[in-house]
C-alpha positions as CSV (number, residue, x, y, z in Angstrom):
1,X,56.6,86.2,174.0
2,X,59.9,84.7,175.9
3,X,62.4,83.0,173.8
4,X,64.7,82.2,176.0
5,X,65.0,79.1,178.4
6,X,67.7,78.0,180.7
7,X,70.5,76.0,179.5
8,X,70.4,77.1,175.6
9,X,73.2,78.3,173.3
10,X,74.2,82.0,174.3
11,X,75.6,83.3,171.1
12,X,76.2,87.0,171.2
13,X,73.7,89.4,169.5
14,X,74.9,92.4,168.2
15,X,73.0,95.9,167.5
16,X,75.0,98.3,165.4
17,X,74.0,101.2,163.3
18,X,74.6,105.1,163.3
19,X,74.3,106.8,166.3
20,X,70.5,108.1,167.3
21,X,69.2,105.6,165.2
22,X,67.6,103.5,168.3
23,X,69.8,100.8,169.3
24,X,69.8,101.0,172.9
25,X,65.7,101.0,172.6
26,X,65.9,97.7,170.8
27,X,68.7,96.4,172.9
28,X,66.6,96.5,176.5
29,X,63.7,94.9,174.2
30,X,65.8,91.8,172.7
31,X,67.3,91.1,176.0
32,X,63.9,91.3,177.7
33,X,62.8,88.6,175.0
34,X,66.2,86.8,175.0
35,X,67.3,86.7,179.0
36,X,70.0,88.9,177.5
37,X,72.1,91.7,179.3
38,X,73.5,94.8,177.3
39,X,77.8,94.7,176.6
40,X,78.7,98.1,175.9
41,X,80.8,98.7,172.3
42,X,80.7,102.7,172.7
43,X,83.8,104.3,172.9
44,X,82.9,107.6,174.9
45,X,80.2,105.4,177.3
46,X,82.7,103.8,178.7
47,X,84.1,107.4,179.9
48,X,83.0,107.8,183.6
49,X,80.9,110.9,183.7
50,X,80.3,111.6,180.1
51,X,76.3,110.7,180.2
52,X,74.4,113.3,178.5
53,X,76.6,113.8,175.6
54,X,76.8,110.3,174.9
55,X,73.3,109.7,175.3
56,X,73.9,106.9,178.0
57,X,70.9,105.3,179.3
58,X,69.9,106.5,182.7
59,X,70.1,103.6,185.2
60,X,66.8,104.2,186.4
61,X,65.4,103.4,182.4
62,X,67.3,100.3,182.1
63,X,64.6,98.0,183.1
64,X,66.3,96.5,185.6
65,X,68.8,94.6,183.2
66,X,72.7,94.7,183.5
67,X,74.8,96.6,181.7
68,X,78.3,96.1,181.4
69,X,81.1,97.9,180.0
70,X,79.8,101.7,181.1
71,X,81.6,103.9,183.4
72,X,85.2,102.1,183.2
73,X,87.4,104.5,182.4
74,X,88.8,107.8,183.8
75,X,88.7,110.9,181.3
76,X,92.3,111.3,181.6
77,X,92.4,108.2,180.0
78,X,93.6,107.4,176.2
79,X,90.9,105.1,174.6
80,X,92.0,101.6,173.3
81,X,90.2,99.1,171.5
82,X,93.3,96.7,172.1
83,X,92.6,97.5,175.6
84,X,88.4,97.6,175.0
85,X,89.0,94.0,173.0
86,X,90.6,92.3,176.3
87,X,87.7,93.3,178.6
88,X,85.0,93.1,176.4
89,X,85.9,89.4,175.8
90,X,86.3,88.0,179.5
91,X,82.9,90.0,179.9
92,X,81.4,88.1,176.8
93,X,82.5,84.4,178.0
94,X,81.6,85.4,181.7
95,X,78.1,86.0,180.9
96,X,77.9,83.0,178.3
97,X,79.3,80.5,181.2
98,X,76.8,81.6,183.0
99,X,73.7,80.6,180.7
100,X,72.8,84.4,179.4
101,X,73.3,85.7,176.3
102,X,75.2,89.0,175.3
103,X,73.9,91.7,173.6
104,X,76.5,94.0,172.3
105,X,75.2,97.4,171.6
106,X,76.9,99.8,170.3
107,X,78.2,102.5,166.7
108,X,82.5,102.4,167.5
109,X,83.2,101.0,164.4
110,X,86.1,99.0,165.6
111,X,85.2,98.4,169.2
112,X,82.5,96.0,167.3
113,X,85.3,94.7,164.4
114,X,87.7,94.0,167.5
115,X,85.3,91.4,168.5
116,X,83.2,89.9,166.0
117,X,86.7,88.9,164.3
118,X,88.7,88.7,166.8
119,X,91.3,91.1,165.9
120,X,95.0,90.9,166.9
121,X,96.9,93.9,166.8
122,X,99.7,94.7,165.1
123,X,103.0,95.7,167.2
124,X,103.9,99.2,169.3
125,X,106.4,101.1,170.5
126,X,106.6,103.5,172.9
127,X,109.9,105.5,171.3
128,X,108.6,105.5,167.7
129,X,104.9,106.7,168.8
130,X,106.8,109.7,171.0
131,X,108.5,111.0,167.9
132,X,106.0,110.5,165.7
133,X,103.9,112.5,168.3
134,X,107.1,115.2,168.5
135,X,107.1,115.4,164.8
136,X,103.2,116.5,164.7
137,X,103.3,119.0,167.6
138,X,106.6,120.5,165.6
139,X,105.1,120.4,161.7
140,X,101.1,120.2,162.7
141,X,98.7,117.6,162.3
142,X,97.9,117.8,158.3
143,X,101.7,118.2,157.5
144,X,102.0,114.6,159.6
145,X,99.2,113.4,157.5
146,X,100.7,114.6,154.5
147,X,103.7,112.6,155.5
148,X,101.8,109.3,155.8
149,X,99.7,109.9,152.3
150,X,103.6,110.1,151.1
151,X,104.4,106.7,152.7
152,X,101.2,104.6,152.7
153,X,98.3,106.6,150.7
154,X,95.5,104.2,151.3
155,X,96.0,104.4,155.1
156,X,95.9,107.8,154.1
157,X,92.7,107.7,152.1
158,X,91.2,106.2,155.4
159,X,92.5,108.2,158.1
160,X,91.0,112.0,158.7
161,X,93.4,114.6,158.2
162,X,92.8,116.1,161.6
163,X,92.9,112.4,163.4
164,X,96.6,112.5,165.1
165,X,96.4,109.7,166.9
166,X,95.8,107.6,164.5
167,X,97.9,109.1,161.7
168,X,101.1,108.8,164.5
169,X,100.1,105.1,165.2
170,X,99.7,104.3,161.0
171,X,103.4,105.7,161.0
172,X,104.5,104.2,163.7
173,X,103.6,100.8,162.4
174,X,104.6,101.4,159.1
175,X,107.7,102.1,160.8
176,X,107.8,99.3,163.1
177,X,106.8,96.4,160.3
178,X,108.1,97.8,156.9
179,X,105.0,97.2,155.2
180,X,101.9,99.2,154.6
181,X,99.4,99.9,157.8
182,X,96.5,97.7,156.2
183,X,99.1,94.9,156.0
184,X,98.9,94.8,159.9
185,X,95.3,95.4,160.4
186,X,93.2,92.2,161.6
187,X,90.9,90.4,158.5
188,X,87.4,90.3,158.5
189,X,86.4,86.8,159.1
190,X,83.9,84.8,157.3
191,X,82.1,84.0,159.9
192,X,81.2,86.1,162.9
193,X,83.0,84.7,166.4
194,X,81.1,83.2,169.1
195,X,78.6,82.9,166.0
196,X,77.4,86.2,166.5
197,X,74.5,87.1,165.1
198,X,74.8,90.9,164.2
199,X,71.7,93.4,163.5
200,X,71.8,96.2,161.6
201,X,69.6,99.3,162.0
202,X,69.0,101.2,158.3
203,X,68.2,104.6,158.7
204,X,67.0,107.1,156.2
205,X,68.9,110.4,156.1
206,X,65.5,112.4,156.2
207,X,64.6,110.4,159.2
208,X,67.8,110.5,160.4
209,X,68.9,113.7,160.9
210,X,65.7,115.4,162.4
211,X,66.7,112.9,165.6
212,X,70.4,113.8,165.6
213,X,69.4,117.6,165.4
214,X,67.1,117.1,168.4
215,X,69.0,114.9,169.8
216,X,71.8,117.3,169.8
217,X,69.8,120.6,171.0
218,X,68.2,118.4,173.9
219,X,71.9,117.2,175.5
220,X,72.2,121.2,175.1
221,X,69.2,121.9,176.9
222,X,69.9,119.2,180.0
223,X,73.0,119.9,181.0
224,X,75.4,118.9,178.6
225,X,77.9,122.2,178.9
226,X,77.3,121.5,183.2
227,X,78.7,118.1,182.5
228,X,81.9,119.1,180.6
229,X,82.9,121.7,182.9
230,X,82.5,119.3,185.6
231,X,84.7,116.5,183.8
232,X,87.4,119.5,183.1
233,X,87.9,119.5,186.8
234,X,88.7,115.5,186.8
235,X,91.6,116.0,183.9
236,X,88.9,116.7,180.5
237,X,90.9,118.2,178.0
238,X,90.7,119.0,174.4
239,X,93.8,116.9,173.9
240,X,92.6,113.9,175.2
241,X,90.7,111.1,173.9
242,X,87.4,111.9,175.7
243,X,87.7,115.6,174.7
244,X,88.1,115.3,171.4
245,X,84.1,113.2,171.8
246,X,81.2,114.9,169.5
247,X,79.6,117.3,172.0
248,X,82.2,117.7,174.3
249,X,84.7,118.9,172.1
250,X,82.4,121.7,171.1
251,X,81.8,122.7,174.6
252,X,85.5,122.9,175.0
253,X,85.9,125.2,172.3
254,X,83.0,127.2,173.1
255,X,84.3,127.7,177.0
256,X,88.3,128.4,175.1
257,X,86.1,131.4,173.2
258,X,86.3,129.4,169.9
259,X,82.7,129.0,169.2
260,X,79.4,131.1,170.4
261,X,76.9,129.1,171.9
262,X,74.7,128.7,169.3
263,X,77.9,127.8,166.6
264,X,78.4,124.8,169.5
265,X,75.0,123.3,169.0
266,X,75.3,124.1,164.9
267,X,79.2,122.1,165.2
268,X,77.8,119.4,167.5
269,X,75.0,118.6,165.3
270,X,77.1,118.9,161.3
271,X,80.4,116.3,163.4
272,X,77.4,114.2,164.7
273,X,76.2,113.9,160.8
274,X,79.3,113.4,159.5
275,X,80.5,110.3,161.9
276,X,77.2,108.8,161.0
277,X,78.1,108.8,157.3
278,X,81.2,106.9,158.6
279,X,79.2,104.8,160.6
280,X,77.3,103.6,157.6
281,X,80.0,103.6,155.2
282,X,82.1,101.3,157.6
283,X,79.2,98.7,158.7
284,X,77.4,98.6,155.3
285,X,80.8,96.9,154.0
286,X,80.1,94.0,156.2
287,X,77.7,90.7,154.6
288,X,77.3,89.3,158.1
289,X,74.9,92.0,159.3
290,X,71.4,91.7,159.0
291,X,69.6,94.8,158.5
292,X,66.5,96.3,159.6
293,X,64.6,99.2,158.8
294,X,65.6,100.9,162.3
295,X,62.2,103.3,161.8
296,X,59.8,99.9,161.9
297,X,62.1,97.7,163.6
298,X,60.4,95.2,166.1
299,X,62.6,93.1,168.4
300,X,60.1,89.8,168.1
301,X,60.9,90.3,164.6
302,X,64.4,90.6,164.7
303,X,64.2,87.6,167.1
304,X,62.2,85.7,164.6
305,X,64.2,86.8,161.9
306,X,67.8,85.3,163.4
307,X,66.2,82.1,164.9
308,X,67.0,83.5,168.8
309,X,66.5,80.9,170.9
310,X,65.6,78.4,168.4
């Protein structure tokens, strides 16, 4: 059953959930119902090269529908969602002028936020992110942490101890602004933009984390250590945005003599389980999505369900 005809309202769909829970299955169905084509809101898949480990779709599986947003960046590059936000939105009202509708797929918690509210960002500066930086390579990562928890403990509270980038960019606007870093940050919005309708997958843990174990073993298996070596010869390093990726970071450490083979696929597997609790903590907060039960889930349904094409 086709929902869509020509000259209709292309509001943007959505598909967010944790990572292996199916998304980019039920994005190629929706925009097969909807005359959609897939907007990528990964991080790490927009990272030219890095495939296997983030589970990219092969081109030859996409059933001949466009897919935007993939293979943008080079791995030297630092990821933005400022940056994300800018391209993501001219690809959004491209595709909507010309009649189809976006589906944004995709588990970067804010690479989705950026858009669905329209975030605006609050101000940098080159000079106070270097010393911040300086002051973390000189006292360590957690000791900068410490440091923010002293001057801001709920950005604190939501920041990982080990994340330096954004612990030197919470100082840095504290710094910059004089006020606490969730003063800056962008509001939710009451209603999504572009009236966005936004679908949640649910996932069960017990379902769950069989897939992200064999998930996990099977990007092992086909090449995944092959395709990190190869991306360390193009600029990959632990240090950089892309290194620091679930997968790749472990592959990294493993080559460094950090981790034995197996305690890469173990590490790999327990991170990929831990950003998924993040994932659902982060988009379970949000009343706009309408969930699904992502082991059941049926893109006629969800179609139905959120009045596509109606």
């Amino acid at each position: 059953m086709a929902y869509y005809t020509v000259g209709m309202s292309c509001e943007p769909v959505a598909i967010v959930g944790p990572t292996a829970s199916g998304k980019s299955d039920l994005s190629l169905d929706v925009c097969e119902l909807v005359g959609g084509e897939v907007v990528n809101m990964d991080s790490m898949q927009l990272y030219r090269g890095m495939d296997i480990g983030t589970a990219k779709v092969p081109v030859e599986e996409r059933r001949g529908i466009a897919h935007h947003l993939l293979d943008i960046w080079d791995v030297t590059q630092e990821a933005s969602v400022q940056r994300y936000q800018y391209v993501a939105e001219e690809t959004i009202n491209e595709l909507r002028g010309r009649g189809v509708r976006p589906v944004l797929v995709g588990g970067s918690m804010m690479y989705y936020q950026s858009l669905v509210d329209a975030w605006r960002f609050p101000p940098t500066d080159a000079a106070v992110r270097s010393r911040w930086e300086k002051r973390g390579e000189e006292i360590g990562v957690q000791a900068l942490h410490a440091e923010l928890a002293r001057q801001d403990p709920e950005a604190a509270r939501i920041i990982e101890q080990n994340d330096l980038r954004r612990t030197v960019r919470a100082l840095e606007v504290i710094e910059l602004t004089g006020c606490p870093y969730a003063a800056s940050m962008p509001t939710r919005r009451a209603t999504p933009r572009w009236g966005m309708r936004v679908v949640g997958l649910a996932t069960e843990t017990e379902w769950l984390n069989p897939r992200i174990e064999k998930r996990s073993r099977q990007m092992f298996a086909t090449g995944l250590v092959e395709e990190t070596r190869s991306l360390v010869e193009q600029g990959l390093t632990r240090e950089s945005t892309a290194g620091r990726a679930i997968g790749y970071a472990q592959v990294l450490d493993m080559d460094a003599g950090l981790l034995s083979p197996d305690e890469a696929v173990e590490r790999t597997i327990t991170g990929t389980r831990r950003y998924v609790r993040r994932q659902r903590s982060w988009f379970k907060r949000d009343p706009r999505i309408t969930w699904f039960p992502a082991q059941t889930v049926d893109a006629e349904r969800v179609c139905e369900a959120l009045h596509l094409g109606a």
